[in-house]
C-alpha positions as CSV (number, residue, x, y, z in Angstrom):
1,X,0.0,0.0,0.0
2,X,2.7,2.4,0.8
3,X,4.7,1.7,-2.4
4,X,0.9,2.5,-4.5
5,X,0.1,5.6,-2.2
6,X,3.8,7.0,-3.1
7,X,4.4,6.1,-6.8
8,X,1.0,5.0,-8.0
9,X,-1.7,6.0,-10.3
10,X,-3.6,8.8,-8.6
11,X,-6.8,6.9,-8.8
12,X,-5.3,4.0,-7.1
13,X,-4.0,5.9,-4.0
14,X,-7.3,6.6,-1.9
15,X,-7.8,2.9,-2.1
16,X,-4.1,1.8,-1.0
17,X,-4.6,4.4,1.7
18,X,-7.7,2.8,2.8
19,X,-6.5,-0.7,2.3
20,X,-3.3,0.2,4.1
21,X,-5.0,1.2,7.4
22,X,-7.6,-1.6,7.2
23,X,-4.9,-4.0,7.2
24,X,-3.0,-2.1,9.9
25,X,-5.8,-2.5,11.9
26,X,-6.8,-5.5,11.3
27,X,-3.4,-7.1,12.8
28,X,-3.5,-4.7,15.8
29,X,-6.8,-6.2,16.9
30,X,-6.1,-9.9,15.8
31,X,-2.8,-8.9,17.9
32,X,-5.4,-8.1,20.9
33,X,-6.7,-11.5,19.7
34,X,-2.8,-13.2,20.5
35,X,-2.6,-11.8,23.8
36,X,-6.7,-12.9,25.2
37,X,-5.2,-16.4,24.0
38,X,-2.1,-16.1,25.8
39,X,-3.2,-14.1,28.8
40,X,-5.7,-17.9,29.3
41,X,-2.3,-19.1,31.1
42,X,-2.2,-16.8,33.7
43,X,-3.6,-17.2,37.1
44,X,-7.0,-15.9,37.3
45,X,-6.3,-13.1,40.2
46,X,-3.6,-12.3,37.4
47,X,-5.3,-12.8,34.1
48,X,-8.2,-10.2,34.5
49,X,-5.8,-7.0,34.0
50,X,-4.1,-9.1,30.7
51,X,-7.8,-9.3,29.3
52,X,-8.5,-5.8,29.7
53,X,-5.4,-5.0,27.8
54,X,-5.9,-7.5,25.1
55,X,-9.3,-5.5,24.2
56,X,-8.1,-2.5,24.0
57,X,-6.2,-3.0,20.4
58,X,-9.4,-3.9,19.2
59,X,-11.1,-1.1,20.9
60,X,-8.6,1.5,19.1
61,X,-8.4,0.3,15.6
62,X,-12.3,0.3,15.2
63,X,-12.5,3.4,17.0
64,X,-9.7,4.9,14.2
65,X,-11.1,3.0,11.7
66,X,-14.6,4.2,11.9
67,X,-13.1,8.2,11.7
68,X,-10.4,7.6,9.3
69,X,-8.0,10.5,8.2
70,X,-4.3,10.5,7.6
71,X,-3.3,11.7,10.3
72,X,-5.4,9.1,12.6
73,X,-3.0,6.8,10.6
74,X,-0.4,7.8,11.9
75,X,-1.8,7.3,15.2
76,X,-2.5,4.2,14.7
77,X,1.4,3.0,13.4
78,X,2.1,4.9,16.8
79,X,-0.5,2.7,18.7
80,X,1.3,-0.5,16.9
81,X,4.4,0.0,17.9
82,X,3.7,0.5,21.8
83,X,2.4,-3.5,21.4
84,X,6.0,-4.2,22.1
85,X,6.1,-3.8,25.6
86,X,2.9,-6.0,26.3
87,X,4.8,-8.5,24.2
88,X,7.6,-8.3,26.5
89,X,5.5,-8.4,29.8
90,X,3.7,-11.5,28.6
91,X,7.2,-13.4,28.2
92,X,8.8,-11.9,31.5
93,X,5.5,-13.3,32.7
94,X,6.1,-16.6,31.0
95,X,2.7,-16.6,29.7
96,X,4.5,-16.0,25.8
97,X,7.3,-18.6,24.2
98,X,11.0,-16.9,25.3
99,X,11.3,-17.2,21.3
100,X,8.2,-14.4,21.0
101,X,10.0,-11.0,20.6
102,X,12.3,-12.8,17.6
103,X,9.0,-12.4,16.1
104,X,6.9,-9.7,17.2
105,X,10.1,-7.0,17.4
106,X,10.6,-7.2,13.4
107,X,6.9,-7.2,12.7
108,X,6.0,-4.6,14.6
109,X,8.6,-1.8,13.8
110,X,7.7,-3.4,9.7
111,X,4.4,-2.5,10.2
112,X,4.4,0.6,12.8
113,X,6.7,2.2,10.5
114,X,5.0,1.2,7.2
115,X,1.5,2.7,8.7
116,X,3.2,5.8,9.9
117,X,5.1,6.1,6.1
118,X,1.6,5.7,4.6
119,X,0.0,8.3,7.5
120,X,2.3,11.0,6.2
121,X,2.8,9.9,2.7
122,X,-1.0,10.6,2.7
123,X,-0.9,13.8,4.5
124,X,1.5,15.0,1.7
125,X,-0.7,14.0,-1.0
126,X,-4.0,15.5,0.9
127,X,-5.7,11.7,0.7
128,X,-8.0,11.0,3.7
129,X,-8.6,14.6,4.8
């Protein structure tokens, strides 16, 4: 999406700005999604916080979502990248494989900063005003 908001054909780039944050979103709450799952291993006294946290992706990328502008995108690749230190809580807690961050760091900053390049990308081009 970033590569079709910056060098595309103009017709194409509201929809690769669109597409781009739906996606965005999309893995932020399915992220939410991961920790529900992973927060399950937790004592209860312990897991109720970890379920609260794991809704609150969800919560943000519909509320962003639903009011769309560039500039909320940017947000949002903001929003993404704070993820990592829930990652790293649910591993210092044991609750997450000690393999987790080999994943989640490179995703993350891919994405964060992918979502933030189409944020401003589509501030510069006045898409999603």
């Amino acid at each position: 999406s970033l590569a079709v908001a910056l060098a595309g054909p103009p017709e194409w780039r509201e929809l690769a700005f669109r597409a781009g944050a739906l996606y965005a979103g999309l893995i932020l709450s399915f992220l939410g999604g991961a920790w529900w799952g992973l927060s399950t291993r937790a004592e209860p006294q312990k897991a109720w916080p970890l379920y609260l946290i794991s809704v609150l992706p969800s919560l943000a990328a519909l509320a962003l979502l639903m009011l769309l502008t560039a500039e909320r995108l940017v947000v949002l690749g903001g929003l993404i990248a704070l993820t990592l230190p829930v990652d790293r809580l649910l591993v210092k807690s044991n609750l997450a494989p000690p393999n987790w961050m080999l994943l989640r760091v490179p995703l993350t900053v891919g994405l964060s900063l992918a979502t933030v390049g189409l944020g401003l990308a589509a501030i510069s081009a006045s898409i999603g005003q």
